[in-house]
C-alpha positions, 0 to 999 in steps of 0.5 A: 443553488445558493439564494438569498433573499430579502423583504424591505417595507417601508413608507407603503412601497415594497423594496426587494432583493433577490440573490441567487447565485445559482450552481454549484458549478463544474468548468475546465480551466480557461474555460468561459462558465456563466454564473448567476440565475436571475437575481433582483435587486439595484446591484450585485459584484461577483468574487469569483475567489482566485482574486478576480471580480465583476459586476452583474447579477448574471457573469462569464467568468474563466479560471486560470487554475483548477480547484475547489473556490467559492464564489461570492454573490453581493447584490444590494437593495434600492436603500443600501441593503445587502446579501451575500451567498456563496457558491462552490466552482469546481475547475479542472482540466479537462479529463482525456477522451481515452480515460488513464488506466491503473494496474488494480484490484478492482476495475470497472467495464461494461457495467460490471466490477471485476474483483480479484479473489487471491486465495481462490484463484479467481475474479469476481464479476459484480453487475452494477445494475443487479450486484449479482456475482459470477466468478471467472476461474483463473491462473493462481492467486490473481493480485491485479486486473485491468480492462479495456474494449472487452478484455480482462486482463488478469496478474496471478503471481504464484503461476508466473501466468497473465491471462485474459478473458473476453466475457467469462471465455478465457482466450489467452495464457501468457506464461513469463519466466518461473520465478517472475511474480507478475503483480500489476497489469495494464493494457497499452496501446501495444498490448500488454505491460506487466509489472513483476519482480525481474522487471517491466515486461511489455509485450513478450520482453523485459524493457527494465530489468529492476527487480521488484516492480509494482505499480503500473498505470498507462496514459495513451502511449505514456507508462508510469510504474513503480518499485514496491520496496524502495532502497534507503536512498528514496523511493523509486519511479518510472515516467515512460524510462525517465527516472524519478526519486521520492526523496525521504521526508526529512521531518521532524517527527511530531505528534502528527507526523514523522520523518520516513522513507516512502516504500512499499509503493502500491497501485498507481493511479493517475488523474484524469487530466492525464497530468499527475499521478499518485502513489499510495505506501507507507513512510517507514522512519529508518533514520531513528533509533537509538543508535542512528540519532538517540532517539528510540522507536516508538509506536508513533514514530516507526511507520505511517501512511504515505502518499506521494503525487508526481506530475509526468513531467517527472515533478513532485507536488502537493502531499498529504500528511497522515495522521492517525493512519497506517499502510495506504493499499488503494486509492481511486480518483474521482471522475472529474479528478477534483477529490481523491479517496485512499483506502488505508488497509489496517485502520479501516479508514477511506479518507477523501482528499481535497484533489488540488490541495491533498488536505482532509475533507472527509472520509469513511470509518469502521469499514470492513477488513482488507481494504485493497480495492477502490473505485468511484461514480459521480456518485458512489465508491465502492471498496473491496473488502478482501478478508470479508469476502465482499464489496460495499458501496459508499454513497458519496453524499451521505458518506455511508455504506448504503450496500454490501455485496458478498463474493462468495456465491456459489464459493466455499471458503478455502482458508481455515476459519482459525487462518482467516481470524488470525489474518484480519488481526495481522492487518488490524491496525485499528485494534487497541490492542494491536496498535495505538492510534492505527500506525502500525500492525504486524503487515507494515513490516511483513506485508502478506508475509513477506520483508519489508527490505528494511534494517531497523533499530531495535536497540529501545527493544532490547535487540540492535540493527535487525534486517526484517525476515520474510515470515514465510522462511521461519521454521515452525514455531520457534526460535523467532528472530535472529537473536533467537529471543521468542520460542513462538509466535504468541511471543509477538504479544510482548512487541505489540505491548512495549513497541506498537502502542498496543494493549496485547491480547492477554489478561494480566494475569496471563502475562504474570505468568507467561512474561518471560519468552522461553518461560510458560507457553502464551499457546491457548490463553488467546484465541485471537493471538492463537489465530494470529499464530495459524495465520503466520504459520500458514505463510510457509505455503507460499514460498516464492519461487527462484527464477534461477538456476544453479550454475556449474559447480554450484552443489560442489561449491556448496558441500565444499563449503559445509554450508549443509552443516548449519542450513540443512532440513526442509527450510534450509536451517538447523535453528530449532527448539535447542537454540544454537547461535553462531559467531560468524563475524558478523556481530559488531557494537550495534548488534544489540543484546538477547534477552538483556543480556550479551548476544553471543551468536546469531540463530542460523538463517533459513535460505530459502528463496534468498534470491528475494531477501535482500539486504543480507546478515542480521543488519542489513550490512551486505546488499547482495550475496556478492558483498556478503562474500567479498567481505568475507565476513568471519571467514568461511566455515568449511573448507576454503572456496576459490573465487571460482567456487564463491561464484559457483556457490552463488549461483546456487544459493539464488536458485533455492 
């Protein structure tokens, strides 16, 4: 309650005035709210602060637009004095009577959260009343829920499985096609929607057949989805079939900002009112480098957080500029809709939006490691932590953890403790010596191992335009990179110091001696950057599988073609410790050096699950394997294919 209050005495008489503006007020917009609480004095004026006024302690007032104001309250004393307190009114329209529904990590129902476990293959069941921990044994590696009248419905994207539970009973098993990698799923009117990597599917069928689906929020009848790796030209969403592009931010980069492509678009949450959705990501800066402006890469300038905000009309409003910031994984509403919280996963970070004007007016720091999941009370938010195995609860007016529940009741760790270290330090954008100021770690471009689609300039690092490689394609320790310049993972010490800002995980000392790539071995010298190293190797065990089959001819057109010859072994790659690189044509004046010095060849590829990886060649240079072929670059290296055999041959090479 806002009061002030003054005490006149004068003459023998006693002058009072009172002003209590009462509130702090909530009203939807257009709606008539009273403000005011007894005051005492000769007059009082209201500002109601969109510009309007009346006069009277006690007035109706109706705003014509949602935000956060505040009014004013003047009142003046018999003798001319005057106080004036403010208060705050919070105006929104007013939330649906059926509450908007996001695909997540974490969802609530009934008075519990469900939790997704990935790397146990199951849901966690948090009571709110208690904070006791079940567990729902699920379909493989479950990345997203989402709940209605009941029903758990629950996304596991190594199985190609959606299943749903009615309490701790599961009551059905969807199985899509092999290769679909449902992410995020979401009940409609209709039933079940699901977003995977062949496309939207909705009750039984495809209805969109982009690949690389993510994102996924329903609002009654209305779906809103998104593709999670954007193509140069913007990023791209979905408002029930009507297309919308999320244009590149044209810059320029500053010390608080930067230019950059959307993508890696997350969970899509829509606000309450229905109105607007946004798009947590990361803003990835392909126009610069050396070669495409002269400008060179820098730590501050590669990646950073990214939020866009769409109304369904299919319009882009108000954004958000991130500073400080990297990958934005999660982010939740407030029930009213007024304030907006984003969970950023490698800096640790929950910042809390002004919900009308997306500025900065809060947050939480130092939080736990894996921040994928985020969901709000009138009074509390409660974040999942996924490496940490927990959820924590912030209580909203202190903006402290005020509790912490683990998840591992009744569970044993699955992953190897070296694993689990080195996947928090892959994530760990708030550590010095991972990166400077939280931009940027080794998931920004290799989110859970993966590619990020993008093709870099890496000509300040001594290479050129390079295609990012999926992680979980390398074949053991090394080579590493398509130039072959790194003998193994600890290598990586090298980027973190001279491209991420980073201070690096070895002492001088042992960078003295070890500062040449195919010099000393780093192995052993860091149990930080050894863990890193099991992380990434571990990464070989989740290799997607091909929805594809190979076609008639295909294993003909392949031996015709003595493509055995280079991709041969396990991973589907002669690249090995005797490092061979090969002339294929495709080096041009931009593909850079190795080592400093000339680059002859390009190290051989793995194929496995190519079907995923595009774009294709070290620079990007073929958007699917057709091009790659009809550009017949360098000629092929067996013997000649007819048209009829390069078709066979692709086919195959999309079933591997």
């Amino acid at each position: 309650m806002a009061l002030g209050l003054i005490w006149l005495a004068c003459a023998g008489s006693v002058d009072l005035l009172q002003v209590d503006a009462g509130g702090p007020y909530v009203g939807f917009v257009g709606q008539e709210i009273e403000l005011g609480s007894g005051s005492v004095g000769a007059g009082f004026t209201w500002r109601f602060g969109d510009g309007e006024s009346a006069e009277g302690d006690v007035v109706s007032h109706a705003y014509q637009q949602p935000g956060n104001y505040f009014a004013s309250l003047t009142g003046v004393s018999e003798d001319g004095r005057e106080e004036t307190v403010q208060v705050p009114v919070t105006i929104v329209y007013e939330p649906l009577d059926e509450a908007p529904r996001s695909s997540a990590a974490m969802v609530e129902g009934d008075g519990s959260l469900f939790v997704v476990m990935p790397d146990f293959d199951a849901v966690a069941v948090v009571d709110l009343g208690t904070s006791g921990v079940t567990h729902l044994e699920t379909c493989g590696m479950p990345r997203s829920v989402s709940y209605l009248d009941g029903r758990l419905a629950v996304a596991c994207i190594e199985d190609d499985v959606i299943e749903v539970f009615e309490g701790a009973e599961r009551v059905d098993r969807i199985e899509l096609p092999v290769g679909a990698r449902p992410f995020g799923v979401v009940w409609t009117g209709e039933g079940l929607a699901v977003t995977t990597w062949l496309g939207l599917w909705i009750d039984g069928e495809f209805v969109n057949e982009t690949r690389d689906l993510r994102g996924l929020a329903s609002v009654g009848d209305t779906l809103v989805w998104s593709r999670h790796r954007s193509p140069d030209s913007g990023g791209e969403v979905w408002v029930d079939q009507e297309f919308v592009t999320l244009e590149s931010d044209a810059g320029p980069d500053t010390d608080t900002d930067a230019r950059g492509l959307p993508s890696y678009l997350q969970r899509i949450v829509v606000r309450p009112d229905g109105r607007t959705a946004v798009l947590p990501g990361l803003k990835a800066n392909i126009e610069r480098g050396t070669v495409r402006d002269g400008l060179d890469l820098t730590f501050e300038t590669t990646t950073r957080a990214e939020l866009r905000q769409i109304g369904l009309d299919g319009s882009q409003v108000a954004e958000p500029e991130f500073d400080n910031r990297d990958l934005a994984l999660a982010a939740a509403w407030s029930p009213l809709g007024d304030r907006l919280y984003v969970a950023h996963v490698g800096a640790r970070i929950i910042d809390v939006l002004d919900g009308f004007t997306m500025q900065r007016i809060g947050g939480v720091q130092q939080l736990g490691n894996g921040l994928d999941g985020l969901w709000a009370s009138d009074t509390d938010l409660w974040a999942h932590q996924r490496f940490d195995r927990e959820v924590v609860r912030i209580d909203l007016e202190t903006m402290r953890v005020v509790e912490t529940v683990g998840l591992l009741v009744g569970l044993d760790e699955v992953l190897d403790p070296q694993v689990l270290a080195g996947q928090k330090i892959f994530y760990g954008a708030f550590d010095r010596r991972m990166s400077g100021d939280s931009y940027i770690s080794c998931a920004s471009c290799h989110l859970d191992g993966d590619h990020d689609g993008r093709t870099w300039d890496f000509t300040s690092r001594g290479e050129g335009l390079r295609n990012t490689k999926a992680l979980w394609a390398m074949a053991g320790q090394g080579p590493l990179h398509w130039s072959a310049n790194f003998d193994e993972v600890q290598d990586f010490n090298r980027d973190i110091r001279e491209s991420m800002g980073g201070t690096g995980f070895l002492s001088d000392e042992d960078i003295a001696e070890t500062e040449e790539p195919f010099g000393p071995s780093k192995a052993g010298r860091s149990e930080d950057l050894d863990a890193l190293t099991a992380y990434v190797e571990s990464l070989a065990d989740h290799v997607p599988t091909s929805p594809f089959s190979t076609t008639d001819g295909g294993i003909a057109a392949w031996q015709a073609g003595g493509c055995g010859d280079c991709h041969s072994g396990e991973r589907l790659t002669d690249s090995s410790e005797d490092v061979v690189l090969y002339d294929v044509g495709t080096l041009t004046d931009d593909s850079g050096s190795r080592l400093g010095e000339e680059l002859v060849g390009i190290d051989t590829p793995s194929l496995l699950s190519v079907f995923y990886t595009a774009p294709y060649l070290h620079d990007g240079s073929a958007e699917s394997l057709q091009e790659r072929f009809d550009a017949d670059v360098g000629g092929q290296h067996g013997a000649p294919l007819s048209a009829e055999e390069t078709d066979a041959l692709i086919g195959h090479l999309l079933s591997l």
